[in-house]
Structure formats: C-alpha cells, structure tokens
N, C-alpha and C positions, 0 to 999 in steps of 0.2 A: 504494500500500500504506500504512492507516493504523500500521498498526501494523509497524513493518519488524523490531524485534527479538522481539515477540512472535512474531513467525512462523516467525524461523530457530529460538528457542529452543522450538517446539511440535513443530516439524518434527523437532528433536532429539530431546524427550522419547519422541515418536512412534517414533521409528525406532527408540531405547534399547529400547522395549519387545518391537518386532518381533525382537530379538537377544536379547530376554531369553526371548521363549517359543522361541525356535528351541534356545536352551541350555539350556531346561526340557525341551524331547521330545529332545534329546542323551541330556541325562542321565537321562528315562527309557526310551532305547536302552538305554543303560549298565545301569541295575539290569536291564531286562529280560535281556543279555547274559551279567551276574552268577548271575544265575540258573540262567540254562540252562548255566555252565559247573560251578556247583557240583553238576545234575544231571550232566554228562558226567562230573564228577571220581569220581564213584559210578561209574562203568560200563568209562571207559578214563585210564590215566594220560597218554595225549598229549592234550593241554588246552590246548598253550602256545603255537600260532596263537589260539584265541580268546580267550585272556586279551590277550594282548597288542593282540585288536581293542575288550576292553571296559576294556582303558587308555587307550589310544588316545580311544575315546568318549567316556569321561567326561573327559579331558584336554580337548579341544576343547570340549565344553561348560563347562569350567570358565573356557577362555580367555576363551570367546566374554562371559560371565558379566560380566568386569573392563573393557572396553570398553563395554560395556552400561550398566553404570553411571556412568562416568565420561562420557561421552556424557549420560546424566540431569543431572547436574552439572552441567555446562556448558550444556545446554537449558534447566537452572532460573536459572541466573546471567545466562541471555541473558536469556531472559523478562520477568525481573524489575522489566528497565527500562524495560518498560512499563508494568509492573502492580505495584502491591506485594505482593499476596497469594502472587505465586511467589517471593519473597524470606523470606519464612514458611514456604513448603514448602520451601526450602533449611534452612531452621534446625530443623526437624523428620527431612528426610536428614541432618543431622550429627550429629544427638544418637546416633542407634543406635550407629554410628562412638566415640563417647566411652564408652555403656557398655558395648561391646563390649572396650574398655583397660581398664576397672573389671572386667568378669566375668574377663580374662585374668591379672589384679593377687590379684584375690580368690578366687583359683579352689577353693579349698580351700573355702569357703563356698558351700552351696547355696542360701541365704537370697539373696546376692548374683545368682549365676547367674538364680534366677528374677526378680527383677526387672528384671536384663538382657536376660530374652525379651521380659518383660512392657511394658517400655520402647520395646522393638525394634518388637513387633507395632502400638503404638499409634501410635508416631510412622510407622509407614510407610502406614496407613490416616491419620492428618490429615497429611501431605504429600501424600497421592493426594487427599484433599478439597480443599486448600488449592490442586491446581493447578485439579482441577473450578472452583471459586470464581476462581479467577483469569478464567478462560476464559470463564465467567459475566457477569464484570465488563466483560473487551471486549467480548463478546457485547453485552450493556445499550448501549454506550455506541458500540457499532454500528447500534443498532435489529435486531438478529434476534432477537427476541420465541421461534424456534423453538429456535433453541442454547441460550436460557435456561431453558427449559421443559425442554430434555434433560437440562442440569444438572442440575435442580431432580430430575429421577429419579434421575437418577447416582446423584446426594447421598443420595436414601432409599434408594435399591439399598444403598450401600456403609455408610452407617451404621445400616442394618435387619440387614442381617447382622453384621454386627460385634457388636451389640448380639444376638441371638441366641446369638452364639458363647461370649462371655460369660456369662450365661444358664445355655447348658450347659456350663461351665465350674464356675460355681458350685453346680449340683446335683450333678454331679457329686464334686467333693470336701468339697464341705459338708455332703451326703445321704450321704455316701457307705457307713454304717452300715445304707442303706435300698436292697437289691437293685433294686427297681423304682424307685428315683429315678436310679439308674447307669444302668439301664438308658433311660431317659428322657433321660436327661444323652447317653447315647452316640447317641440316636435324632435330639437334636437337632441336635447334633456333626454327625454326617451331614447332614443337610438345610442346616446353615449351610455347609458345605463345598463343596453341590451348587452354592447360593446363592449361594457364591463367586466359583466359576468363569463363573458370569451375568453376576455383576457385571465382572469383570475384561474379560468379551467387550464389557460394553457401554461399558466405560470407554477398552479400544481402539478401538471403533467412533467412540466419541464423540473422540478424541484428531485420529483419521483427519479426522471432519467440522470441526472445530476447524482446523485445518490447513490447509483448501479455503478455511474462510470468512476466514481473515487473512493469507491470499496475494491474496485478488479487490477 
C-alpha cells in the first residue's frame, strides 16, 4: 500500500458519507411522519404513538448526523498526511464551524446570519473539491490516468452546479421586481438542485473507486 494513511483516511471520509445519506432518508422519514401526523391530528386526537415514532426518527437521524461528521474529520486529518490538498479541505470544514459562533453571537442581525449561510455553503463545496483534488493528486502520482479523468468530471459536475445555483440566486433577488426573471431564477433553482443530487451520487461513487484504488 503506497499510500497507507490516504487510504484509512478515504475509507473514512467514504463511510462518513454512507451515514450521512442514511441520516438524510431518516430525516426525510421524519418530515414525511410529521406530516401524516398533522393530517391525523385533523381527524383523531390519539396521535401520540406516532408522534412519539416521528421523534424517535428524527432523533436517530440527528444522532447518526454527529458521528458522521466527526468520522469526516478524522478521515480529512488522516489523509492529509499524504496529500496536502486534504489539509485544505480540513480548513474549509472548520470555517463553517467559526461562522456558525458568529451567526449564534450576532443573531439579532440578519446581514450577519446571511453571510453565515453564505460562508457555510461555499466552504462545504471547496472542501468536497479540495478532497476530489487530493484524490486526483495520488491518482497522478499513481499512474491511473482513469481516476484523474473522473476527477477532472467530478470537478465540473460540482462547480457547474454551484455556479448555476448562484446564477439563480442572483436573478432571483436582483430581478426580482421582474415576474418572469423569478420565475426563471426559480426554474433554474430546480435544475441546479436536480444537478445536485448527480453530483453528490457521482462524488460517492467516485469516493467508493478512490478507496479500491489506494488499498491495491
């Protein structure tokens, strides 16, 4: 094995993820759960077996949430010491963390709060680039010519859409005195969203391949 901490710390990042989507379809158990209890709460007042199954749900996906990440952590600090470019995506996962104590500090300001999203969403697409780039780098200096080529999609998948999202973000409240610009803003919204979810499948795919090629 050329690379021995690149690989437990890939292996981590990988598996982080596998518990991150299993706590995304928890919790959207959960809303769905919410739902149908607020239609039963119209019809019968005994509700409170399923309330207490779509606490329960959304508790377990919230657990599962905080091991999930902290597992990323540790997979990015392992990494690192192979590569430096996941030493980069380590300092990109901590920033949100910092403005997230700023948005909690300055909560009475909504000027702040938006910058705190605005922050959050940036630096979590260039730490997911920066591990892509990592993986890239041993990739090169392995000779697989195919995992660098995969990258090199990853890479436009995840900042095409971003850049998109963006976009309609901006028509949206910069048009926003123009009906058919909102409506355009929200049309594109949706498609960067569809786009998203692409991206995300091929980024776990690729995390997966990543994985095989610096265990052999």
């Amino acid at each position: 094995m050329t690379f021995p901490f690149a690989y437990k710390g890939v292996k981590k990042i990988f598996i982080s993820e596998i518990l991150t989507i299993v706590s995304v379809i928890i919790m959207v158990v959960s809303g769905i759960l919410a739902l149908a209890l607020i239609k039963a709460a119209q019809q019968s007042d005994d509700v409170a077996a399923g309330a207490v199954a779509a606490v329960v749900t959304f508790l377990c996906g919230t657990c599962l949430s905080i091991p999930a990440f902290i597992l990323y952590l540790v997979g990015i600090l392992q990494a690192k010491k192979d590569e430096q470019q996941f030493y980069y995506a380590f300092v990109f996962v901590i920033m949100p963390i910092i403005a997230s104590v700023f948005a909690a500090l300055f909560r009475e300001y909504q000027l702040v709060q938006n910058i705190a999203q605005l922050v959050t969403s940036l630096c979590e697409v260039i730490a997911m680039i920066m591990i892509i780039t990592g993986i890239r780098e041993l990739a090169s200096r392995l000779g697989n010519v195919k995992m660098v080529n995969s990258a090199n999609l990853a890479f436009r998948m995840i900042t095409g859409v971003y850049a998109l999202l963006i976009i309609a973000r901006v028509v949206e409240f910069v048009f926003d005195f123009l009906p058919a610009m909102v409506v355009l803003g929200a049309v594109l919204s949706v498609a960067a969203g569809i786009l998203d979810i692409v991206a995300h499948i091929y980024y776990f795919i690729y995390l997966g391949r990543a994985v095989k090629m610096l265990k052999a």
